[in-house]
DRENDO-1510 file (C-alpha; in Angstrom, 1 decimal, always signed):
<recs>
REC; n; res; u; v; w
REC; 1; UNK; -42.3; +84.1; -40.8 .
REC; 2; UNK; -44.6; +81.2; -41.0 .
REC; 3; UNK; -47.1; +83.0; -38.8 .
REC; 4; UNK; -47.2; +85.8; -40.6 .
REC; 5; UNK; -47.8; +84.0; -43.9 .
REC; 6; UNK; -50.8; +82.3; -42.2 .
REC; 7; UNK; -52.5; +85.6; -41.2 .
REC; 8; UNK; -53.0; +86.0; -45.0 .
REC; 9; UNK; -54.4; +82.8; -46.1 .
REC; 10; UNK; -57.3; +81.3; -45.9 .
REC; 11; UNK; -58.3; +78.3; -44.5 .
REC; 12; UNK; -54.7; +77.9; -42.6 .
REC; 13; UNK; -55.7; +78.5; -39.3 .
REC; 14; UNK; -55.0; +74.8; -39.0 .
REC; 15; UNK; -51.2; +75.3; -39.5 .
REC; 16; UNK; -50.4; +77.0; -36.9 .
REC; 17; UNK; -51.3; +74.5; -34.7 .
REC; 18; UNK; -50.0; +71.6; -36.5 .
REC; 19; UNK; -46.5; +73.3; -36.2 .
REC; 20; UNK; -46.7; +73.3; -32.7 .
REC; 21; UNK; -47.7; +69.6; -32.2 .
REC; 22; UNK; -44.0; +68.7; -34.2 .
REC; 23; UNK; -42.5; +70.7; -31.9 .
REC; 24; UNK; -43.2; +68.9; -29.2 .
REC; 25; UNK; -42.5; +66.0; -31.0 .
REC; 26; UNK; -38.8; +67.0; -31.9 .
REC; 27; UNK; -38.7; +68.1; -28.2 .
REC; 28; UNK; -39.9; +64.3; -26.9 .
REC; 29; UNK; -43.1; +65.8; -25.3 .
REC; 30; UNK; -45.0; +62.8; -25.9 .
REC; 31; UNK; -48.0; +64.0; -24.1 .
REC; 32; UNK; -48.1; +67.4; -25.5 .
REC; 33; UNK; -47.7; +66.6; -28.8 .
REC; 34; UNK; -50.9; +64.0; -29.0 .
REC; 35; UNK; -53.6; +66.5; -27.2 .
REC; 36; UNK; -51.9; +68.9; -29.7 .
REC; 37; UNK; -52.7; +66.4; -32.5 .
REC; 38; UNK; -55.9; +64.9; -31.7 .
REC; 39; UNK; -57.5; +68.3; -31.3 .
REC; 40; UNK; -56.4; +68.5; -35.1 .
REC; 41; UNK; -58.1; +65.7; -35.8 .
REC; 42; UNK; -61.1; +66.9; -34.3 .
REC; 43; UNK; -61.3; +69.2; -37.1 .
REC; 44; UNK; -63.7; +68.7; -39.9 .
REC; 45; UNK; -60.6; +69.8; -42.7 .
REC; 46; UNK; -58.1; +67.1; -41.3 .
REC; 47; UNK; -60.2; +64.4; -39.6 .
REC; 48; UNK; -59.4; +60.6; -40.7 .
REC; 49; UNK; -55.9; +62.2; -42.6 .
REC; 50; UNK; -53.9; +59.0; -42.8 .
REC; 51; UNK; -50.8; +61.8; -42.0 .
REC; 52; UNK; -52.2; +62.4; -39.0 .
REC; 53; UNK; -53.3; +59.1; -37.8 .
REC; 54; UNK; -49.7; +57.4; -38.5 .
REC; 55; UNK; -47.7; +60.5; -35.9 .
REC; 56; UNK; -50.3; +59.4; -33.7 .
REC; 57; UNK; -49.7; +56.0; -33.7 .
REC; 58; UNK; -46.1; +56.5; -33.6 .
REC; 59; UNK; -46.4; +59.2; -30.8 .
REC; 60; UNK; -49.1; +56.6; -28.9 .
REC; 61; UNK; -46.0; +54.2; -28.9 .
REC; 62; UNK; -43.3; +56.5; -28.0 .
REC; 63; UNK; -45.7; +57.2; -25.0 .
REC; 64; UNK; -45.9; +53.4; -24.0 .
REC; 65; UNK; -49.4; +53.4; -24.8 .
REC; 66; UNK; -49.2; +50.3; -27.1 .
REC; 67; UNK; -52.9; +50.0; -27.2 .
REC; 68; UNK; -53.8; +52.9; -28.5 .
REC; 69; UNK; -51.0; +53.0; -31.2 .
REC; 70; UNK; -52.1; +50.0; -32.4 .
REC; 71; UNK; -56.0; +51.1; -32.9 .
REC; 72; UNK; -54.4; +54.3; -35.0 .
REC; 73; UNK; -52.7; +52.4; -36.9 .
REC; 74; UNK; -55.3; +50.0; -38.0 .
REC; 75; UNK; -57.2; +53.1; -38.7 .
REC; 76; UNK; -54.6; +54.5; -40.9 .
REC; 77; UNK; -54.3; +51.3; -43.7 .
REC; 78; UNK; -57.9; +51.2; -43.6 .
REC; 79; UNK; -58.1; +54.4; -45.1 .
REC; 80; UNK; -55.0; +53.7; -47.3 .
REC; 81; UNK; -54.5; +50.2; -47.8 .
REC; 82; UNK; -50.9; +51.2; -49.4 .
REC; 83; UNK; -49.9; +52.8; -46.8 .
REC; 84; UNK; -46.3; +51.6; -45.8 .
REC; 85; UNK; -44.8; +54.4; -43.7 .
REC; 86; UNK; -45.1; +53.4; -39.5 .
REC; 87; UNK; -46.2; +50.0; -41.2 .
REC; 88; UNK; -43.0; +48.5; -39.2 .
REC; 89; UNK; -43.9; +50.2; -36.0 .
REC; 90; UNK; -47.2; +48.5; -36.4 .
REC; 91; UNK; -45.7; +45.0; -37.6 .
REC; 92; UNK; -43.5; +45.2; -34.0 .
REC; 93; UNK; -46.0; +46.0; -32.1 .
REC; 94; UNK; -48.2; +43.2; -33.2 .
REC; 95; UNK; -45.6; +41.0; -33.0 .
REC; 96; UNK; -45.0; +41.9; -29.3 .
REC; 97; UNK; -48.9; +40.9; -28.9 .
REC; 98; UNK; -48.2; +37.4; -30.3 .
REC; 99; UNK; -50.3; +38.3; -33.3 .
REC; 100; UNK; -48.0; +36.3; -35.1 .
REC; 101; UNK; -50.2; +35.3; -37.9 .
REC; 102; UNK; -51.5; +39.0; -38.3 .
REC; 103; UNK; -47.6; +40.0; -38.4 .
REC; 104; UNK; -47.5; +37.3; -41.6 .
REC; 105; UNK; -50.3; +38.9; -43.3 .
REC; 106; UNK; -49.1; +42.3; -42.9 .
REC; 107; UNK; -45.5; +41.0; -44.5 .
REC; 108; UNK; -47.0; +39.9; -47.2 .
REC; 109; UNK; -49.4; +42.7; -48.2 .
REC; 110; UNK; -46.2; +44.8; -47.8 .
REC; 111; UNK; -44.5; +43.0; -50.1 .
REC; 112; UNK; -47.1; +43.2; -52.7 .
REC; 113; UNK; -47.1; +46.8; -52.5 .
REC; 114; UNK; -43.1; +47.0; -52.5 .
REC; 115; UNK; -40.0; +45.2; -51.4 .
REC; 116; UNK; -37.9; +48.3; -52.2 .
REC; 117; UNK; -38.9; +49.6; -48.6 .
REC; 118; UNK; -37.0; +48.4; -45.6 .
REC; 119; UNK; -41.1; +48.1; -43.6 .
REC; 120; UNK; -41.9; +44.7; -45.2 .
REC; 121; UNK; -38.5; +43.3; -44.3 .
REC; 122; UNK; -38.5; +44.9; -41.1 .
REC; 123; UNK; -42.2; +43.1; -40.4 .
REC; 124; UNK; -41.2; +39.5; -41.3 .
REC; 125; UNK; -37.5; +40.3; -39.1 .
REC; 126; UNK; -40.4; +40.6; -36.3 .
REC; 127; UNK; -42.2; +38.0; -37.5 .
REC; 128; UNK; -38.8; +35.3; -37.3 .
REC; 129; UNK; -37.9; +37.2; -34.1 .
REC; 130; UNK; -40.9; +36.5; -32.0 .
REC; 131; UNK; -41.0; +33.3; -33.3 .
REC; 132; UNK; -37.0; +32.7; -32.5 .
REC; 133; UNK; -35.7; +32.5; -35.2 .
REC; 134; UNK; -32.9; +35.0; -34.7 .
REC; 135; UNK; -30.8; +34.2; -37.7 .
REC; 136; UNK; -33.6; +34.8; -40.0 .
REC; 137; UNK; -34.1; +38.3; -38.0 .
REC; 138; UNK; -30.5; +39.2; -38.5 .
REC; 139; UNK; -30.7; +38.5; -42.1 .
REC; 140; UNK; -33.9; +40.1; -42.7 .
REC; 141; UNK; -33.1; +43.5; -40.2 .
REC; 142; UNK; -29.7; +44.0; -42.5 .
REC; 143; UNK; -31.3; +43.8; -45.3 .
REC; 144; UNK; -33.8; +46.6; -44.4 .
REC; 145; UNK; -30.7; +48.5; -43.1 .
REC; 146; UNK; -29.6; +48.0; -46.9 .
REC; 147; UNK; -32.4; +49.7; -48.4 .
REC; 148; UNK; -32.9; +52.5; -45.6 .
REC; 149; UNK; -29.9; +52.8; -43.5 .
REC; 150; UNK; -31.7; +55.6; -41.7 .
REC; 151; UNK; -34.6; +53.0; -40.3 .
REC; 152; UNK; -34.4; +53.1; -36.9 .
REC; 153; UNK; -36.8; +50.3; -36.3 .
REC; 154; UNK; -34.6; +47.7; -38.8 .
REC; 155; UNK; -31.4; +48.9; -36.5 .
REC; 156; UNK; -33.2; +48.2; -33.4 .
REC; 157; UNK; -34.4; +44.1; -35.0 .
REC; 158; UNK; -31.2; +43.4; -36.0 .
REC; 159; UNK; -29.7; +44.9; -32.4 .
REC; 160; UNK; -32.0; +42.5; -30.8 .
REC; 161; UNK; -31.4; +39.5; -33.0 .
REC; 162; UNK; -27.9; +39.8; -32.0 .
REC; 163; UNK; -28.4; +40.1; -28.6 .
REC; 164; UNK; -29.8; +37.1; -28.5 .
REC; 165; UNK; -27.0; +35.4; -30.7 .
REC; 166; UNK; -24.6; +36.6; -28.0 .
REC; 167; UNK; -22.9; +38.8; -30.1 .
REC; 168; UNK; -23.5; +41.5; -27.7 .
REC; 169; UNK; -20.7; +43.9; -28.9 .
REC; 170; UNK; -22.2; +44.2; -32.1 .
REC; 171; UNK; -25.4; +44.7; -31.4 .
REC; 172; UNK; -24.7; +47.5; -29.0 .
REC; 173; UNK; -23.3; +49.3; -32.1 .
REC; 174; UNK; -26.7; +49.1; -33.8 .
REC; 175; UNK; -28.3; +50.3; -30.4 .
REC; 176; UNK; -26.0; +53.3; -30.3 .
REC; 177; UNK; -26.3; +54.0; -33.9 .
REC; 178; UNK; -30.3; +54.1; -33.4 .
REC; 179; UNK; -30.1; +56.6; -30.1 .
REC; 180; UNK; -28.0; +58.8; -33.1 .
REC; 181; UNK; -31.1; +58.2; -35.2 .
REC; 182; UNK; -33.7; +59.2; -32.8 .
REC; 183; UNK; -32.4; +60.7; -29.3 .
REC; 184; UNK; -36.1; +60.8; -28.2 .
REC; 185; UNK; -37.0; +57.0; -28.7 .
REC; 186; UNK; -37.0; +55.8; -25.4 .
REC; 187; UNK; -37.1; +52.0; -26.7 .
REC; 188; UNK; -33.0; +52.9; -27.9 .
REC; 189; UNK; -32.2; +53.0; -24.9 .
REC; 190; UNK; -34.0; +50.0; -23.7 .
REC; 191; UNK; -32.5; +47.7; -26.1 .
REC; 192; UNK; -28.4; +49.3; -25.2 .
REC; 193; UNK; -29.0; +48.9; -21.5 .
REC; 194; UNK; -30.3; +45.6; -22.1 .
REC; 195; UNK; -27.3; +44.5; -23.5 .
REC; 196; UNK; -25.3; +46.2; -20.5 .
REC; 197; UNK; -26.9; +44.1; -18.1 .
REC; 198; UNK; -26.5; +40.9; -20.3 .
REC; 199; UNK; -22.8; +41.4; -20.1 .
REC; 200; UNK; -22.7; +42.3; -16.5 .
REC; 201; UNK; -22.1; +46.0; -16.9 .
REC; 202; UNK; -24.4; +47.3; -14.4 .
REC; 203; UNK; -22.5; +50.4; -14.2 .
REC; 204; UNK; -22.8; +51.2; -17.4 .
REC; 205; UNK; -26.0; +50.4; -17.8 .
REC; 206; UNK; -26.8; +52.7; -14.4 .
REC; 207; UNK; -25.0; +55.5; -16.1 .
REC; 208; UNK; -27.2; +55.3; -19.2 .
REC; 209; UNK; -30.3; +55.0; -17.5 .
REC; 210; UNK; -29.6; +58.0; -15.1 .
REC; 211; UNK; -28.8; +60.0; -19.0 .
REC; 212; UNK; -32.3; +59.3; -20.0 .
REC; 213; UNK; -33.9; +59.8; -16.7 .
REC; 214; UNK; -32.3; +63.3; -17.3 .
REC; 215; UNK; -32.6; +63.7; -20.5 .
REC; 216; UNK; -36.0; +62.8; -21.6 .
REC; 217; UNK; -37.6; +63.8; -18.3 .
REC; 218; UNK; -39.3; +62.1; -15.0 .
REC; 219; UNK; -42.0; +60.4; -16.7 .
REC; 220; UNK; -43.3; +56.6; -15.9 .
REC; 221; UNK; -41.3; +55.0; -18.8 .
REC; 222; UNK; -37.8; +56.6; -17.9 .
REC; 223; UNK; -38.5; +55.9; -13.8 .
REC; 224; UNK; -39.5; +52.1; -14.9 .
REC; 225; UNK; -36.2; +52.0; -16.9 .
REC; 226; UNK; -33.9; +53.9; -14.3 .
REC; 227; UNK; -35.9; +51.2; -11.8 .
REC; 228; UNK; -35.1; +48.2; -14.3 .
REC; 229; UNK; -31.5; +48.9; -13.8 .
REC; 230; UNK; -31.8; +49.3; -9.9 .
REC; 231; UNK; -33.2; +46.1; -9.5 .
REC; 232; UNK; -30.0; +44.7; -10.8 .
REC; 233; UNK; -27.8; +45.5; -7.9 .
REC; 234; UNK; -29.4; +44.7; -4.4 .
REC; 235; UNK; -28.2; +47.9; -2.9 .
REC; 236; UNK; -30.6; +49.8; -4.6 .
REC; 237; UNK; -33.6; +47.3; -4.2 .
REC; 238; UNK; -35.3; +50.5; -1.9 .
REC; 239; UNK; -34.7; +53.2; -4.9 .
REC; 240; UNK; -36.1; +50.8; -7.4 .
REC; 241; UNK; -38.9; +50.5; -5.1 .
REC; 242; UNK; -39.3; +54.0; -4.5 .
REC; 243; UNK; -38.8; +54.9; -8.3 .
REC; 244; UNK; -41.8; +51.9; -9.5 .
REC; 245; UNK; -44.4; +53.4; -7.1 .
REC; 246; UNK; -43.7; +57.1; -8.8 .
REC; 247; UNK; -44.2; +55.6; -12.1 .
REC; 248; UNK; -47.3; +53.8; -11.2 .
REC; 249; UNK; -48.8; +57.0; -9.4 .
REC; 250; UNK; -48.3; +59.1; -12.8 .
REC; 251; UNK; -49.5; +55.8; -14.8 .
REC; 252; UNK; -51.4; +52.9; -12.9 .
REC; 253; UNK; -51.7; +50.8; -16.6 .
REC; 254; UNK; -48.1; +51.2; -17.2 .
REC; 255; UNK; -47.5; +47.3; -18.3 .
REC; 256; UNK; -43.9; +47.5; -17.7 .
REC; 257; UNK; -43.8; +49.6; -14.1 .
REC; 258; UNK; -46.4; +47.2; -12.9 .
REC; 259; UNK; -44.2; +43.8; -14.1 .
REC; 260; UNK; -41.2; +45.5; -12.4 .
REC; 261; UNK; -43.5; +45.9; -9.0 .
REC; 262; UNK; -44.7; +42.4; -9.6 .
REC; 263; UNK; -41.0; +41.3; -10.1 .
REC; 264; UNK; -39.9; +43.5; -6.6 .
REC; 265; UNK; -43.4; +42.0; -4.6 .
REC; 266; UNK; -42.5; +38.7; -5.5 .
REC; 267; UNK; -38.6; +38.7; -4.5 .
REC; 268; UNK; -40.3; +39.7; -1.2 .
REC; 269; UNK; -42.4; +37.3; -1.3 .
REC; 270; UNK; -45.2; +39.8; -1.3 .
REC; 271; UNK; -47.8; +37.9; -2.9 .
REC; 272; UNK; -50.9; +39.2; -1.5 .
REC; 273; UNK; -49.8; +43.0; -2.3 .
REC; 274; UNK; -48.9; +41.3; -6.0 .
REC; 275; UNK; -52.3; +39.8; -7.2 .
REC; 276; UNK; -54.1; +43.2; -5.9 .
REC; 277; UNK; -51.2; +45.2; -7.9 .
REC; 278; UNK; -52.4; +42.9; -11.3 .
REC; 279; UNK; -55.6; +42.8; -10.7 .
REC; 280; UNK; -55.9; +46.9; -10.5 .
REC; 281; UNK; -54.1; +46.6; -13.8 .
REC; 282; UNK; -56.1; +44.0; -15.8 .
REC; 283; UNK; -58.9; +45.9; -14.4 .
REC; 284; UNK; -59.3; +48.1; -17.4 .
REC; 285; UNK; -56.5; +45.9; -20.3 .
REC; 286; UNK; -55.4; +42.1; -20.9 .
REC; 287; UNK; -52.1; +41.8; -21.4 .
REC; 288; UNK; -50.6; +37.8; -21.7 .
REC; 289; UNK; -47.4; +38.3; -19.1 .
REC; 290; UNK; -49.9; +40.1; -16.6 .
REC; 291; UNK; -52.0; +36.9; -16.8 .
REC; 292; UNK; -49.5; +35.0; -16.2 .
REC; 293; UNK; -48.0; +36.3; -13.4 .
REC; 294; UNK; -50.8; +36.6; -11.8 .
REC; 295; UNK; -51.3; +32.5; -12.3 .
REC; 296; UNK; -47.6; +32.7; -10.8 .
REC; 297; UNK; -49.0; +34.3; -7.6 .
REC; 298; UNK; -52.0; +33.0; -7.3 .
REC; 299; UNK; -50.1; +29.4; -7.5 .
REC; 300; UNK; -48.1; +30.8; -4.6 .
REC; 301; UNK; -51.1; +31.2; -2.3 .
REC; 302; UNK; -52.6; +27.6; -3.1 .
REC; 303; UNK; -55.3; +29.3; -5.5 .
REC; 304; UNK; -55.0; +26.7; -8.7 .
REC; 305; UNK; -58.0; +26.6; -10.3 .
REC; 306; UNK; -58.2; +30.5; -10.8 .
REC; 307; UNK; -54.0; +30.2; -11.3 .
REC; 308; UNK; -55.0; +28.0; -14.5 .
REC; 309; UNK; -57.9; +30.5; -15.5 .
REC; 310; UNK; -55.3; +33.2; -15.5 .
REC; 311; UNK; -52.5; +30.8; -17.7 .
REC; 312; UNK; -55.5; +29.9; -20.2 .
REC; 313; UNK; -56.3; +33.8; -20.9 .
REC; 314; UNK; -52.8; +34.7; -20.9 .
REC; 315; UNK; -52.0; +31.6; -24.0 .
REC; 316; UNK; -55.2; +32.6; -25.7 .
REC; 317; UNK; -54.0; +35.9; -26.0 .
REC; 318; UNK; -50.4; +34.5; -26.9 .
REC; 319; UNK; -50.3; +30.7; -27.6 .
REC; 320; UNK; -46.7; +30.9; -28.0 .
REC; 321; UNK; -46.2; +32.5; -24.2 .
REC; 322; UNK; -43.7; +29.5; -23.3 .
REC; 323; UNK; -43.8; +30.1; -19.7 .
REC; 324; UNK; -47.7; +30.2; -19.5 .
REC; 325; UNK; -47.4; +26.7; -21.1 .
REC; 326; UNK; -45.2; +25.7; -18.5 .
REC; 327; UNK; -47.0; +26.8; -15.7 .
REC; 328; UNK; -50.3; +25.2; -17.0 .
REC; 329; UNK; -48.2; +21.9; -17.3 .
REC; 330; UNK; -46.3; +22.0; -14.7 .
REC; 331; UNK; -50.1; +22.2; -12.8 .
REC; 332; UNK; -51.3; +19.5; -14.6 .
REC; 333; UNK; -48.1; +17.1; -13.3 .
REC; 334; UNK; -48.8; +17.9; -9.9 .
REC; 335; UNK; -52.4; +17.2; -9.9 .
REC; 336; UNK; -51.9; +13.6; -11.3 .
REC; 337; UNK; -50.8; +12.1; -8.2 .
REC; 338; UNK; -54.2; +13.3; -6.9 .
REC; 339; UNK; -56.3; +12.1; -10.0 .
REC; 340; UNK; -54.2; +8.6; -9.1 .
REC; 341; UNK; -55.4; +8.4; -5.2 .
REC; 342; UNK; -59.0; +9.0; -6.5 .
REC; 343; UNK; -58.4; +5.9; -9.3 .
REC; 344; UNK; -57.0; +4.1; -6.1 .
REC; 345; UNK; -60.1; +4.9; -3.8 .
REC; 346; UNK; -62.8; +4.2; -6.8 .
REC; 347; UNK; -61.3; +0.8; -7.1 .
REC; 348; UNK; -61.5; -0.1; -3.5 .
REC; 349; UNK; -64.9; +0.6; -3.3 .
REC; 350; UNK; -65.9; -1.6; -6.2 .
REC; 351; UNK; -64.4; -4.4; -4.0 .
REC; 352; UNK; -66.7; -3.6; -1.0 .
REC; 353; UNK; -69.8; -3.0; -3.0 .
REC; 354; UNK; -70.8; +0.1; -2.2 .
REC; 355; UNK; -72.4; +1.1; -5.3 .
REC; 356; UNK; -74.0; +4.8; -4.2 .
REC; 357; UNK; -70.5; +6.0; -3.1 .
REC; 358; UNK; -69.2; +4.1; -6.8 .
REC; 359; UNK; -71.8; +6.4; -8.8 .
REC; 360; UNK; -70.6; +9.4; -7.3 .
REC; 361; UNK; -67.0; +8.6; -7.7 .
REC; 362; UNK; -67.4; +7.9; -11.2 .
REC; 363; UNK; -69.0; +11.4; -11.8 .
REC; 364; UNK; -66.4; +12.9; -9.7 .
REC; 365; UNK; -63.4; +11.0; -11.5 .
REC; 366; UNK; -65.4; +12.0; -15.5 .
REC; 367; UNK; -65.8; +15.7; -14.0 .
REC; 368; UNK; -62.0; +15.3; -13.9 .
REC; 369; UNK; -61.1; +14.2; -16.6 .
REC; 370; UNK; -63.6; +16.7; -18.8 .
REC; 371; UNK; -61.5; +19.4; -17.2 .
REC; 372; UNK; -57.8; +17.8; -17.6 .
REC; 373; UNK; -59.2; +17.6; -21.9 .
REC; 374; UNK; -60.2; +21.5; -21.8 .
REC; 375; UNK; -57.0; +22.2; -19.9 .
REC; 376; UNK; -55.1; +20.0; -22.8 .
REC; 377; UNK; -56.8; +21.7; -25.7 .
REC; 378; UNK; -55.4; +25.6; -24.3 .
</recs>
């Protein structure tokens, strides 16, 4: 019927097409759905429509393709500085970044616009829940739930807030209520088999993953997941192997395959085949935990200098990253002994008078200490 009417109006030829691109949305064709959508936005009539811009963004992170979900977004409230629908998507994603001072901001202009929508709570949940402080989270994700029960994104904050309480009962509820919500949403089922595998329930958590796999189709993020779950039980070490490197063909920047990989490699003590595996993927992006597992390798082969270049990148990206912290520190404990022998070695030589060998020491031992400050200040 639609069709038809189109025929007979003008300047409609665009709706057509924008019909099709929701239906591969309501089908979870990721991939369909954004070529559909961007060649709309090619389109003199509909380019820079905020509309537009926010189902990209969303579809971009459905997809996994955090990076460019976050670029349409900030191209949406530029052209609508009110605009608070996907605004908690955004807020999430930022948050996931470390962008933690961003995430405030956003909160706040939120709030400005309206505290009747469950986005500005579900933005400052994030901000409290990257920042551990779960109880604030919980708080904040139910009372987004209050004003939008519907919100998928304040279900799945509050889910993970009480994950991380312990109360893992009760936040599979809210993980099972989301699915309801939004069958598609791959991240659902990320957050309920997550709380499988914190109580032990492989099985169950097999069983779901195996659902998706089937359900949403053999695409990199349901092979990582189904793989994720694998790597739980060593019987199926090969299959998660097996199910990583089909991810990674279809997707080589995949962040979470290629953790998963670096996770398999390093059980195996593969650390050669690890660095190359991170380095082909920071190749083209910078992501903080593939920065600092690659310090974790390189530290494995004896490679410290360039293992603290990779833990200094991956803080500046995310200074709250605790374990890059505690890689760069635990680097700088076991280079004091050393900076001690040198102290040792300076001071006998004062005693025999060898005062060229002193001057060079004393450059050597400043050189040192210039980098333990610039390490200090990371």
């Amino acid at each position: 019927m639609t069709m038809n009417v189109i025929q007979t109006v003008p300047n409609l030829d665009w709706l057509s097409v924008w019909i099709k691109a929701y239906a591969f949305v309501h089908t979870g064709d990721n991939s369909r759905a954004i070529n559909t959508i961007c060649s709309l936005e090619k389109k003199s009539l509909l380019r820079d429509n905020v509309d537009l811009l926010g189902s990209l963004a969303d579809l971009y992170f459905r997809a996994g393709d955090n990076k460019n979900s976050v670029l349409k977004f900030e191209q949406a409230q530029m052209l609508d500085p009110y605009l608070i629908k996907g605004m908690d998507v955004y807020g999430y994603l930022l948050a996931r970044e470390g962008r933690l001072e961003d995430v405030e901001n956003l909160g706040c202009r939120l709030f400005n616009i309206s505290d009747q929508h469950a986005e500005p709570w579900v933005v400052s949940g994030c901000h409290s829940f990257y920042s551990k402080r779960y109880s604030r989270a919980l708080y904040l994700g139910a009372k987004a739930i209050q004003l939008n029960s519907n919100s998928v994104q304040a279900l799945l904050l509050k889910g993970a807030a009480l994950r991380n309480m312990g109360r893992v009962q009760e936040a599979i509820i809210h993980f099972r209520e989301a699915i309801r919500l939004a069958p598609c949403r791959l991240d659902c089922y990320e957050g309920l088999i997550e709380c499988y595998l914190a109580s032990n329930s492989v099985r169950e958590a097999m069983v779901m993953a195996n659902n998706v796999y089937k359900t949403l189709g053999a695409n990199a993020q349901t092979l990582t997941l189904l793989a994720t779950v694998c790597l739980e039980d060593p019987v199926t070490q090969e299959k998660a192997k097996t199910l990583l490197d089909k991810a990674l063909t279809q997707r080589p920047d995949y962040i979470k395959a290629v953790v998963k990989k670096a996770e398999l490699l390093s059980r195996e003590q593969k650390y050669e085949d690890g660095i190359a595996l991170l380095r082909n993927a920071l190749a083209n992006q910078s992501d903080c935990v593939l920065h600092r597992i690659l310090g974790d390798f390189l530290v494995a082969v004896n490679e410290y200098q360039e293992a603290m270049d990779q833990y200094s990148i991956a803080l500046s990206l995310d200074p709250n990253d605790q374990k890059s912290l505690e890689g760069m520190q635990k680097m700088e404990k076991e280079e004091s002994p050393t900076d001690a022998t040198q102290e040792e070695d300076v001071d006998d030589m004062e005693g025999s008078g060898e005062e060229g060998d002193l001057e060079g020491s004393d450059s050597e031992a400043a050189q040192w200490a210039d980098q333990e400050q610039w390490f200090g200040m990371q």
